[in-house]
MIGU-928192 format. One record per residue: x negated, y negated, z negated of N, C-alpha, C in turn; residue in one letter. Coordinates in Angstrom, 2 decimals, decimal comma. Example, Ala and Ser with C-alpha at 12.3 -4.5 7.8 and 13.67 -1.06 7.14 Angstrom:
BEGIN
     n_X     n_Y     n_Z    ca_X    ca_Y    ca_Z     c_X     c_Y     c_Z r
  -13,19    5,69   -7,80  -12,30    4,50   -7,80  -13,20    3,30   -7,80 A
  -12,85    2,25   -7,08  -13,67    1,06   -7,14  -12,90   -0,03   -7,87 S
END
This chain:
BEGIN
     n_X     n_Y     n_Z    ca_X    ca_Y    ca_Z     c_X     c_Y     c_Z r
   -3,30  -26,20  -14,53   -3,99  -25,71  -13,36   -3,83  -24,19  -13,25 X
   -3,32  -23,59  -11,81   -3,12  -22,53  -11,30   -4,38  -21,57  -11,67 X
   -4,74  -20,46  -12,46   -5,81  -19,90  -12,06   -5,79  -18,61  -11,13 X
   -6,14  -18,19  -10,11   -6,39  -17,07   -9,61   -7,38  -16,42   -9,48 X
   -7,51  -14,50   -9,95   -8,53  -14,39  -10,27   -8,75  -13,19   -9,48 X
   -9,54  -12,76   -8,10   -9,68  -11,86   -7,40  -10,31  -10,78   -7,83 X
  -10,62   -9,62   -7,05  -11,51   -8,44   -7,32  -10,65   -7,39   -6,45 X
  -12,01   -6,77   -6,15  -11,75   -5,60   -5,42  -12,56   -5,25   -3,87 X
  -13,07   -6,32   -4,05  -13,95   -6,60   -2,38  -14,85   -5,61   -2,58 X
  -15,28   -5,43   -1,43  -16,76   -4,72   -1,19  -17,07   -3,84    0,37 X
  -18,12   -3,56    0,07  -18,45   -2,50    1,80  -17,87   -1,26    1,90 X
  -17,47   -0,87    3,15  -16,47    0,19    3,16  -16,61    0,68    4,61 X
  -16,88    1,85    4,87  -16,71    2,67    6,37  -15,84    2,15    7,22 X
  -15,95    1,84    8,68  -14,84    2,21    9,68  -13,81    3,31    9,18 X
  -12,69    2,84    8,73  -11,58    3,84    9,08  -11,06    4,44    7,02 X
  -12,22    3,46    6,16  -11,86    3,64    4,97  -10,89    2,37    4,31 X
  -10,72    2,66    2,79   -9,58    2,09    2,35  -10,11    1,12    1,25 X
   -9,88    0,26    1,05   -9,82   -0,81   -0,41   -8,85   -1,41   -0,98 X
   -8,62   -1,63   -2,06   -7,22   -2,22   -2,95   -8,21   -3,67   -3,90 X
   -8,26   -4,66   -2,76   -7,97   -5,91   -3,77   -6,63   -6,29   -4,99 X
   -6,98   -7,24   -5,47   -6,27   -7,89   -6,59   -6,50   -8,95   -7,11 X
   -5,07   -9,69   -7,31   -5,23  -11,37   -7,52   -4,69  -11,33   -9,16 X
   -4,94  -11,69  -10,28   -4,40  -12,11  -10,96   -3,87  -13,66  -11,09 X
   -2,65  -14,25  -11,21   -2,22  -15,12  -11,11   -1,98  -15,44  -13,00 X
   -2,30  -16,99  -13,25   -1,93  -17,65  -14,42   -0,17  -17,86  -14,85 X
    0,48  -17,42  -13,64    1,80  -18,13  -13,50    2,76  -17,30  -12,53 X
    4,04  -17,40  -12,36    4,81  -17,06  -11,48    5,10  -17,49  -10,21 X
    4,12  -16,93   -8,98    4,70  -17,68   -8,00    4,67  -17,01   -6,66 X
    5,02  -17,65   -5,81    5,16  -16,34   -4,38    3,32  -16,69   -3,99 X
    3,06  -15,08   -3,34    1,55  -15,19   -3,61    1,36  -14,64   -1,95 X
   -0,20  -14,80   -1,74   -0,13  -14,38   -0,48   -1,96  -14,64    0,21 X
   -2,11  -13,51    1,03   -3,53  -13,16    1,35   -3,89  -13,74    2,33 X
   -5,34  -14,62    2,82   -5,17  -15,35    3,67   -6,85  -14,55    3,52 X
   -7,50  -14,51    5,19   -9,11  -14,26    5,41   -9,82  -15,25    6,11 X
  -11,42  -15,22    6,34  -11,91  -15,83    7,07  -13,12  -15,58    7,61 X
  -13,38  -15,25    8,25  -14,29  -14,45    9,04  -15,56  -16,07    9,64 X
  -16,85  -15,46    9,13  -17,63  -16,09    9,75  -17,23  -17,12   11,10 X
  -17,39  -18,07   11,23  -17,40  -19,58   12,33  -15,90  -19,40   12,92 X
  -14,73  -18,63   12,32  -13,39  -18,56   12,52  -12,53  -19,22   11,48 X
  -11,09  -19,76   11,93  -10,38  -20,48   10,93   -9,81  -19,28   10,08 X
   -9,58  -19,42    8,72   -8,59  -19,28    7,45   -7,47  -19,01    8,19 X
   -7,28  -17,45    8,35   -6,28  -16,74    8,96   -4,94  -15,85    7,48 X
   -4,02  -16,27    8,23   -2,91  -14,91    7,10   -2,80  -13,68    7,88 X
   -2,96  -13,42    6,75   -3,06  -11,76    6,21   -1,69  -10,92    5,71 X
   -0,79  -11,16    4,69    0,35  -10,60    3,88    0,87  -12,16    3,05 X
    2,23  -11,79    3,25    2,97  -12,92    2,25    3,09  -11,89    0,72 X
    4,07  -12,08   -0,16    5,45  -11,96   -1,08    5,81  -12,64   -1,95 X
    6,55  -12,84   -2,22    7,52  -13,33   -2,86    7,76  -13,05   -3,98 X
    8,32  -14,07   -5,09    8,44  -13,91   -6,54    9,45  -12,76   -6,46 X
   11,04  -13,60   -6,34   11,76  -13,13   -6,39   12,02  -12,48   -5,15 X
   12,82  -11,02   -5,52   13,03  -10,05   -4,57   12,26   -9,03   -3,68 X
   10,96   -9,49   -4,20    9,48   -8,72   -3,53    9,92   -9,12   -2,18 X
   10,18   -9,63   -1,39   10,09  -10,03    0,29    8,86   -9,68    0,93 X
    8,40   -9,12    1,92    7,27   -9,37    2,50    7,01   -9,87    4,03 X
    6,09   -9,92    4,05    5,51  -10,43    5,50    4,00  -10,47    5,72 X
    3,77   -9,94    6,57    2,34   -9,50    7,15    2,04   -9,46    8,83 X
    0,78  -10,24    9,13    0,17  -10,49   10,22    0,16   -9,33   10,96 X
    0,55   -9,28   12,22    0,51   -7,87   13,19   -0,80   -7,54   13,48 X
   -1,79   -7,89   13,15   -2,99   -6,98   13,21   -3,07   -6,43   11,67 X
   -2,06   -6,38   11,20   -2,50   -5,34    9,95   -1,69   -4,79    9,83 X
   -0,45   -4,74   10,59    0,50   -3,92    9,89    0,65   -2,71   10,19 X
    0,91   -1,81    9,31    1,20   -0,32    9,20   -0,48    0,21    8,66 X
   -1,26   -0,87    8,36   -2,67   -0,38    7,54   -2,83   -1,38    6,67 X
   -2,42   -2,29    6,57   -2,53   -3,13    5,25   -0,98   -3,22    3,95 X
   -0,99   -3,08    2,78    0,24   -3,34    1,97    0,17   -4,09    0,96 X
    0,89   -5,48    1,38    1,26   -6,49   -0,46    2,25   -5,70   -0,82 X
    1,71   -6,10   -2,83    2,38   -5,91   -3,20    2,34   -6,38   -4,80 X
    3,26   -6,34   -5,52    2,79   -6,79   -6,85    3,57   -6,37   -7,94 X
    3,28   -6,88   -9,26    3,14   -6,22  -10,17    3,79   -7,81  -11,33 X
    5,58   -7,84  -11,67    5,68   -9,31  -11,75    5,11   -8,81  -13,54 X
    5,65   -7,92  -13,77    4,99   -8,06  -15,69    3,85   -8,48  -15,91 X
    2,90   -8,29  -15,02    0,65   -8,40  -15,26    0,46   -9,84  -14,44 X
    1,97  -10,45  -13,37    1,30  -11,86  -12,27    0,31  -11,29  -11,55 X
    0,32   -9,80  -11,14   -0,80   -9,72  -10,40   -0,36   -9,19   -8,22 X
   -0,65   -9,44   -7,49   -0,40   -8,86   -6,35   -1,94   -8,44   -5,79 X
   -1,27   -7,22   -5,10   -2,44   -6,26   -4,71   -2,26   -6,54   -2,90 X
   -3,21   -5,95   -2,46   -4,01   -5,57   -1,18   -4,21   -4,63   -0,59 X
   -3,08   -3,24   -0,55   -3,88   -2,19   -0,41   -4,33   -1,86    1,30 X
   -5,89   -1,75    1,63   -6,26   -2,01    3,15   -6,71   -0,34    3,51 X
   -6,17   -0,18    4,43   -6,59    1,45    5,28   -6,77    1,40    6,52 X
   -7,24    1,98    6,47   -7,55    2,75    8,28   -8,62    1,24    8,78 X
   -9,26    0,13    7,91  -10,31   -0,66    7,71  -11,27   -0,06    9,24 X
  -11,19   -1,32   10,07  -11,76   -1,66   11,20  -12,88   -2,83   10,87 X
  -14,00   -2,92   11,92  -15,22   -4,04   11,64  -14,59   -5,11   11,67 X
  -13,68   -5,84   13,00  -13,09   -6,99   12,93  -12,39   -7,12   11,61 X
  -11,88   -6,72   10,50  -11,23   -7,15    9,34  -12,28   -7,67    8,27 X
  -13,48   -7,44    8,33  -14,50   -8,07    7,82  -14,38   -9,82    7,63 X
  -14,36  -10,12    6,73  -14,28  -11,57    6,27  -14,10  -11,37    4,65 X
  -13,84  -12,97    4,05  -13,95  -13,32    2,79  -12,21  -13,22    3,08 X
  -11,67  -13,16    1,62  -10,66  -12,44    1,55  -10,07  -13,82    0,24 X
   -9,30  -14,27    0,60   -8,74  -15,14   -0,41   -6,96  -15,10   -0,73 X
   -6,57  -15,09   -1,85   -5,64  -15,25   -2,84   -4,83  -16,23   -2,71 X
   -3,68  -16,66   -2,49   -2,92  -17,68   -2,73   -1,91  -17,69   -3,27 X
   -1,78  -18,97   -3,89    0,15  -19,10   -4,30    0,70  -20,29   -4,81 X
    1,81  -20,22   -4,91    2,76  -21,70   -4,59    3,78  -21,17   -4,52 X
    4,64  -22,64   -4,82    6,11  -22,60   -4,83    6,98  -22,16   -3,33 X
    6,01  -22,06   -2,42    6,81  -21,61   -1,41    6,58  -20,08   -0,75 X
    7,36  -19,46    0,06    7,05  -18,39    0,81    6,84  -18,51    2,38 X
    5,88  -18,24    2,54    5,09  -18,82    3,39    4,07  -18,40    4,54 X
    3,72  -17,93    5,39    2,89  -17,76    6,14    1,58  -18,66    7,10 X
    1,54  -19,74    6,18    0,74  -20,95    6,69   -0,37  -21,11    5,38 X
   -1,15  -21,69    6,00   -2,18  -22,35    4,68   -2,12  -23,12    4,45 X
   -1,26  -24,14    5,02   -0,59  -25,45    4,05    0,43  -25,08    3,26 X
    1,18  -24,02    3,20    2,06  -23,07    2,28    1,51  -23,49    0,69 X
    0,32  -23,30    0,71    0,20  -22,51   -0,79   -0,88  -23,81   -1,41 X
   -0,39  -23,65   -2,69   -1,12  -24,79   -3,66   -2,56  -24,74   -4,17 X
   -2,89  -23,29   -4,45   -3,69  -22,93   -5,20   -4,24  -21,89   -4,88 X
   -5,52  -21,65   -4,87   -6,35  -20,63   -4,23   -7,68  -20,29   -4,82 X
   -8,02  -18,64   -4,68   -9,06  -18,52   -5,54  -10,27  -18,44   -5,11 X
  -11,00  -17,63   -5,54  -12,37  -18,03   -4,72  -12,78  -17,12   -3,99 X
  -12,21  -16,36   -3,23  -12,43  -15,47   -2,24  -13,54  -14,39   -2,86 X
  -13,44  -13,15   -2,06  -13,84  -11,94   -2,00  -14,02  -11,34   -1,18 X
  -15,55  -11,05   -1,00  -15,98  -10,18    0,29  -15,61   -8,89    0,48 X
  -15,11   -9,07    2,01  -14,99   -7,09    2,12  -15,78   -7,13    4,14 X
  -16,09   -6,09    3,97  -17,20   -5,64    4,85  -17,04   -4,34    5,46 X
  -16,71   -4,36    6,76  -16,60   -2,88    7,14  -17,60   -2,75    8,25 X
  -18,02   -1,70    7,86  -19,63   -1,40    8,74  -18,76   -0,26    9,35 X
  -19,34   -0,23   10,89  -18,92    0,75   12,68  -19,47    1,92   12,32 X
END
């Protein structure tokens, strides 16, 4: 069994920055998915084992960055320029595929709150 192990959530200003982190049990393409109160389990950032690849949702890009770290299995989150709408639980994924869907990924952790107060 896959373990993934988050951290890094928390409350943060309009217009400030946070760096989540997934530790992964295993090698696999990993990838950030949110969910915002009475809204569906949205993606966030892909990457990829091999070759670091990325891919990220156009409401984050050029303020959100995956990325990872293959020696530790860990991929990061780094979030800036943090708007109220990005507020949701913040969850971890990964699987054998690369992916931008939530049927993509096998294994998932237990999410992490982040909160941006106006």
């Amino acid at each position: 069994q896959v373990q993934l192990v988050e951290s890094g959530g928390g409350l943060v200003q309009a217009g400030g920055s946070l760096r989540l982190s997934c530790a992964a049990s295993g090698r696999y393409n990993m990838a950030w998915f949110r969910q915002a109160p009475g809204k569906e389990r949205e993606f966030v950032a892909a990457i990829s084992w091999i070759a670091g690849m990325t891919v990220s949702a156009d409401s984050v890009k050029g303020r959100f960055t995956i990325s990872r770290d293959n020696a530790k299995n860990t991929v990061y989150l780094q979030m800036s320029s943090l708007k109220p709408e990005d507020t949701a639980v913040y969850y971890c994924a990964a699987g054998p595929r690369f992916s931008s869907v939530v049927d993509g990924y096998n294994f998932w952790g237990q999410g992490t709150q982040v909160t941006v107060s106006s």
